[in-house]
C-alpha positions in Angstrom: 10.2 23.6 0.4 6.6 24.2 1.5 5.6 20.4 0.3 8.7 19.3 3.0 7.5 21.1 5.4 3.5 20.4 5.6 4.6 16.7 4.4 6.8 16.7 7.9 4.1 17.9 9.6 2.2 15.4 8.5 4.1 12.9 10.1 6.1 11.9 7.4 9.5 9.7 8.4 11.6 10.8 5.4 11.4 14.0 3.6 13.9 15.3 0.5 14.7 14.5 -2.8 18.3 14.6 -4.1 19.8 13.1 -1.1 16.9 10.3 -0.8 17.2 9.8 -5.1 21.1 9.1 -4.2 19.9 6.7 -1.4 18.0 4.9 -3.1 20.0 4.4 -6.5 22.8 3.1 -3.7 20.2 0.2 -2.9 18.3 1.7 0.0 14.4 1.2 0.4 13.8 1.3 3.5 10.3 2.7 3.1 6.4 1.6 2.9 5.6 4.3 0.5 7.0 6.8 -1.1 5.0 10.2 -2.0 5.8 12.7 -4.7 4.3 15.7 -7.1 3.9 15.4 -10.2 6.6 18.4 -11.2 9.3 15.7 -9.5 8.2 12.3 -11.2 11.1 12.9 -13.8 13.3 12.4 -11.4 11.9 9.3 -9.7 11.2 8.0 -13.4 15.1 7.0 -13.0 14.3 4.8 -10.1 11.9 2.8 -12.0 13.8 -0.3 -11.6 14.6 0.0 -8.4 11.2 0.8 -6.7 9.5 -0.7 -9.5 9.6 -4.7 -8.6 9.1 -3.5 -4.5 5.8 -1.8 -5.6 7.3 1.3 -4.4 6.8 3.1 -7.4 5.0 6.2 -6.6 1.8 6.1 -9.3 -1.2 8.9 -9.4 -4.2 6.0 -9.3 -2.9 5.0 -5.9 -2.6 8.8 -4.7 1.0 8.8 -4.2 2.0 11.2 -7.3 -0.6 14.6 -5.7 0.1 18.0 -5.3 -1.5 17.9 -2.1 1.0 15.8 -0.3 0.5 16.1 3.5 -2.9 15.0 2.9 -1.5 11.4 1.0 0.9 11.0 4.1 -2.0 11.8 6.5 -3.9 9.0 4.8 -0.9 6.8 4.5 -0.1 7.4 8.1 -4.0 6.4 9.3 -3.9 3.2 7.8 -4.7 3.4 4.2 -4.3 0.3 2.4 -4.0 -0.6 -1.2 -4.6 -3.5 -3.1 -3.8 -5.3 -6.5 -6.0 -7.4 -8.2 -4.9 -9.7 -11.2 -5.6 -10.7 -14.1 -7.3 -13.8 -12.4 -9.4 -12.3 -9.9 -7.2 -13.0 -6.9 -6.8 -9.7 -4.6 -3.1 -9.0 -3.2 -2.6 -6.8 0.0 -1.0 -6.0 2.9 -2.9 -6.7 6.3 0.3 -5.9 8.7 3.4 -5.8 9.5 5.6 -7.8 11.7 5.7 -5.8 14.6 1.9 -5.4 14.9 0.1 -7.7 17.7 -1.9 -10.6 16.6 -5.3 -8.6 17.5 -4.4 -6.2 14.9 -3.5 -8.5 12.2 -6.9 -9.9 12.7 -9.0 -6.4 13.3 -7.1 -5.3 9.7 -7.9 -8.7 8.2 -11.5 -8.4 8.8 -11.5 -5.1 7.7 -10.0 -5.9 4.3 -12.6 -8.6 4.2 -15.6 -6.2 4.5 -14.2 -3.2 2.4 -14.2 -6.5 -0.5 -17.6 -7.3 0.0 -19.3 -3.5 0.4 -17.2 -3.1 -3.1 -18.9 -6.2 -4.4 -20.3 -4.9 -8.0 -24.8 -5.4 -8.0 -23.9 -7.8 -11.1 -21.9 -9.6 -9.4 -23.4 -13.0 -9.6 -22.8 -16.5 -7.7 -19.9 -16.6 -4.5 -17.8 -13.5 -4.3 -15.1 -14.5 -2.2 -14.1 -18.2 -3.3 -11.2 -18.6 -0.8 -9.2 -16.7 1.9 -5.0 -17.6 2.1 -2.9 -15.6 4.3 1.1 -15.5 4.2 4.1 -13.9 5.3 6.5 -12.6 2.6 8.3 -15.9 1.9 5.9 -18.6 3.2 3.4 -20.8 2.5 -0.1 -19.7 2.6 -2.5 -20.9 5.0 -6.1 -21.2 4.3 -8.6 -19.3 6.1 -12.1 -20.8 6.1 -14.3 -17.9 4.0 -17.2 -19.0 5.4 -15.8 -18.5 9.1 -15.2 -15.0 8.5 -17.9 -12.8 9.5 -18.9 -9.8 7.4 
């Protein structure tokens, strides 16, 4: 009960558990991210393959699974972003949503772009950043010129 209410202080949009566990095994994700403690994760363990394939999963090395919770949804709420890399070196994110104006697509884009390159390892050797696509969920990407963008 404390963790709902600093967590709704926060800002959060959603806070509970049973009602919000029932929600979602009915299909609903309606949600960005979802934040939890570690005491609840055997509960969301059940939702695995639900919020799993979405990359909703609530996981402790992207600071979603924390004891201190408002603080993740303060973070979450400012704009923190995280990102995947695979197995072949291409980096997957979000930069935005639909509803955000062109000028903050691109002010988050470039922002990405220079958090990459400031965590660009010393050993790194040769070009960093190879090539630059952008896409919507279901589209075709569109190449962005790397050399255009400007660090």
């Amino acid at each position: 009960p404390d963790a709902e209410a600093a967590a709704k202080a926060a800002g959060a949009d959603y806070v509970g558990l049973d009602e919000y566990i029932n929600k979602i095994k009915g299909g609903w994700t309606d949600v960005d991210v979802i934040i939890t403690q570690p005491a609840i994760m055997g509960k969301i363990g059940a939702l695995g393959r639900i919020l799993g394939p979405r990359g909703l999963m609530p996981n402790p090395k992207s600071g979603t699974v924390t004891m201190d919770v408002a603080k993740a949804v303060e973070e979450v709420k400012k704009g923190k972003i995280d990102f995947k890399v695979d197995k072949n070196g291409i980096v997957h994110t979000s930069i935005g949503k639909v509803s955000f104006a062109p000028q903050q697509m691109v002010e988050n884009a470039r922002e990405f772009i220079n958090t990459l390159i400031k965590l660009k390892p010393a050993t790194a050797k040769g070009t960093y950043i190879k090539s630059i696509y952008l896409s919507s969920t279901m589209s075709p990407g569109i190449k962005v010129d790397a050399k255009s963008v400007d660090a």
